[in-house]
DRENDO-1510 file (C-alpha; in Angstrom, 1 decimal, always signed):
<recs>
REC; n; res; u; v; w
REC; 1; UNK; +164.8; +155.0; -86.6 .
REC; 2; UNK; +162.3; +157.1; -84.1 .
REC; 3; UNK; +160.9; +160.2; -85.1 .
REC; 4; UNK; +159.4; +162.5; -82.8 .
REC; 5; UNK; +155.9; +163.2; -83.2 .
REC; 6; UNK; +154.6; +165.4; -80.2 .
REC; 7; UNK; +155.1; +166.4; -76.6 .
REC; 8; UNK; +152.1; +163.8; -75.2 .
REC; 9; UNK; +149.8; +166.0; -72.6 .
REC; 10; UNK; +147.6; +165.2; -75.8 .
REC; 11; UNK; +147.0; +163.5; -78.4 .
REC; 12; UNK; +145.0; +162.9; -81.9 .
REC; 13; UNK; +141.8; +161.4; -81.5 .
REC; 14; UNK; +139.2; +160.5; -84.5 .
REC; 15; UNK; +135.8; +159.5; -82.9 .
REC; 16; UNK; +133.2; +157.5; -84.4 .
REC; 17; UNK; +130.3; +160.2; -82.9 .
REC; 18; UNK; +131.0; +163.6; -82.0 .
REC; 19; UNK; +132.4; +164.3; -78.3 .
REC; 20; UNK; +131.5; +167.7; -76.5 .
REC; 21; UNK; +134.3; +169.6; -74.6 .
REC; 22; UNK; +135.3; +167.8; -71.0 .
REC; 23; UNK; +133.6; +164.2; -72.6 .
REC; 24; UNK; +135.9; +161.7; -71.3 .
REC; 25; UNK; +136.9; +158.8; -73.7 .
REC; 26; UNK; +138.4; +155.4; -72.5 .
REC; 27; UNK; +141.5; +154.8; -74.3 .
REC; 28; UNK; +141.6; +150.7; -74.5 .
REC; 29; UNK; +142.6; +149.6; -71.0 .
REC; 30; UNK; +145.5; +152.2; -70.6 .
REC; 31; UNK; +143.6; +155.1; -69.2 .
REC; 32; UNK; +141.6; +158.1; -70.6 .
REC; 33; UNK; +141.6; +161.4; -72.2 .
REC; 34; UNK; +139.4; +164.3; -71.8 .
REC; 35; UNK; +138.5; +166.7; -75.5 .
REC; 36; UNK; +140.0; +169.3; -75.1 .
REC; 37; UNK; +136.9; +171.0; -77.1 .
REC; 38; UNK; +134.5; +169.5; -79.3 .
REC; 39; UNK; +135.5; +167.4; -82.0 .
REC; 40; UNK; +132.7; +166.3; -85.0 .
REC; 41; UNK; +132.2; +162.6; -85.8 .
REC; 42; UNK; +135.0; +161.1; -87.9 .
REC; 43; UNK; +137.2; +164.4; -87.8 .
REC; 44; UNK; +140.4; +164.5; -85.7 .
REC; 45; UNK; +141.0; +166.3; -82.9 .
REC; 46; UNK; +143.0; +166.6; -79.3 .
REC; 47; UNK; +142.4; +164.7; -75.9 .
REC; 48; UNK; +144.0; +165.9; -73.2 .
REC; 49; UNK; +146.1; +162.2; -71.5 .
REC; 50; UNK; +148.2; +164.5; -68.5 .
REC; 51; UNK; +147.6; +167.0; -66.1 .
REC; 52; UNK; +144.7; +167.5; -63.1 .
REC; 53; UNK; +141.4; +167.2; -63.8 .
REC; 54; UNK; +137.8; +167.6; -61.9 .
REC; 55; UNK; +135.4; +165.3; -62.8 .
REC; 56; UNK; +132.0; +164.1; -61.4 .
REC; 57; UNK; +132.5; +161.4; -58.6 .
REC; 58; UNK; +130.2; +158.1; -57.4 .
REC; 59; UNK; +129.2; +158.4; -53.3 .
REC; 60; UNK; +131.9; +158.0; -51.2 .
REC; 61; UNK; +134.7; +159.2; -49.7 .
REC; 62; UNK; +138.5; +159.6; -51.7 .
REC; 63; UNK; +141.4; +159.5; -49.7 .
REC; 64; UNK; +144.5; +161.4; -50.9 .
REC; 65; UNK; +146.7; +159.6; -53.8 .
REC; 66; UNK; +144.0; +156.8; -53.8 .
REC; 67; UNK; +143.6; +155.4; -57.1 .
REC; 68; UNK; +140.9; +156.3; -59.1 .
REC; 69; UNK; +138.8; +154.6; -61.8 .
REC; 70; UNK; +136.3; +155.9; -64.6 .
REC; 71; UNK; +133.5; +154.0; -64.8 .
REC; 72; UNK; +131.9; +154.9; -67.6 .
REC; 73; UNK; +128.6; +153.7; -67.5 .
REC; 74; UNK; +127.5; +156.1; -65.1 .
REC; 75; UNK; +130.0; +159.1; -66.4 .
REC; 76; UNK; +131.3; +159.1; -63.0 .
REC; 77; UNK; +135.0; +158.6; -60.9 .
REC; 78; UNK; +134.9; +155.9; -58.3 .
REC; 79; UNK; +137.8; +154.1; -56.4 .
REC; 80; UNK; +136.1; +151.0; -57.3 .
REC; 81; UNK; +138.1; +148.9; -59.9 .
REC; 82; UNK; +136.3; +146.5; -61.2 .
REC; 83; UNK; +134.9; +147.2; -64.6 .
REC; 84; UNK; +136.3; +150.5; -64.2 .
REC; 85; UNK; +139.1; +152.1; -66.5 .
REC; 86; UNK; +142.1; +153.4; -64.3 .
REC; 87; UNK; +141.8; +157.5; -64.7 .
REC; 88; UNK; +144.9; +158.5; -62.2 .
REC; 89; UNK; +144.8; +159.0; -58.4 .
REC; 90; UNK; +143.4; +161.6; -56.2 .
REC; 91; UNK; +145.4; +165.3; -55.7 .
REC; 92; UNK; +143.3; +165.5; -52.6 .
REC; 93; UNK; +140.7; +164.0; -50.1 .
REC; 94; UNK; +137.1; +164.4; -50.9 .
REC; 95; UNK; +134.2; +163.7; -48.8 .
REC; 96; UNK; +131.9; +160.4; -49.4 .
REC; 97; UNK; +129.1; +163.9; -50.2 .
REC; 98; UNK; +132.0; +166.2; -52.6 .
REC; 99; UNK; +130.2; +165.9; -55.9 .
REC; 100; UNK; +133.1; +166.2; -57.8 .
REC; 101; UNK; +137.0; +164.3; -57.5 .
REC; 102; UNK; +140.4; +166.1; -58.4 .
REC; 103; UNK; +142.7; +163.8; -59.6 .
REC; 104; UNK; +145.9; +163.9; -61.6 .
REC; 105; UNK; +145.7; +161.6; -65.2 .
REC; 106; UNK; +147.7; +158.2; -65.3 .
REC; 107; UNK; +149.4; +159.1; -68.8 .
REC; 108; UNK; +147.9; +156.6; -71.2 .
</recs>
């Protein structure tokens, strides 16, 4: 029989090495989520998987609804998918110069 367990805008999260507030961590191949503070190697904490985020963006422009991809070599959101982790899709357009993208999370 299921058993609740929580709501799901986050969820528990151990990391191997510490994580700042805002880091972004790729969950597998089913999206990301965002600590919601800092969490301490090997200690649980919360990752924030739904809801609208701003994050840094590659060049180039981001239509509306587009979706959007972390890649997370360069710590940066991209509508390029290949070798990229799907993040969600733009809540706005942003300009090829915007530094940042807004987009709303795919819920891992």
């Amino acid at each position: 029989m299921a058993r609740f367990v929580q709501e799901g805008e986050a969820i528990d999260h151990t990391p191997s090495s510490a994580l700042v507030a805002g880091k972004i961590v790729v969950l597998g191949s089913v999206g990301i989520g965002i600590a919601q503070t800092a969490i301490a190697a090997n200690v649980k904490g919360s990752l924030i998987v739904d809801g609208v985020i701003e994050h840094a963006k590659a060049s180039g422009a981001v239509t509306a609804f587009a979706k959007v991809y972390y890649d997370s070599t360069n710590d940066v959101l991209t509508t390029t998918s290949s070798g990229n982790t799907l993040a969600g899709y733009a809540v706005q357009a942003q300009a090829s110069g915007d530094a940042t993208a807004t987009i709303k999370l795919m819920k891992a």
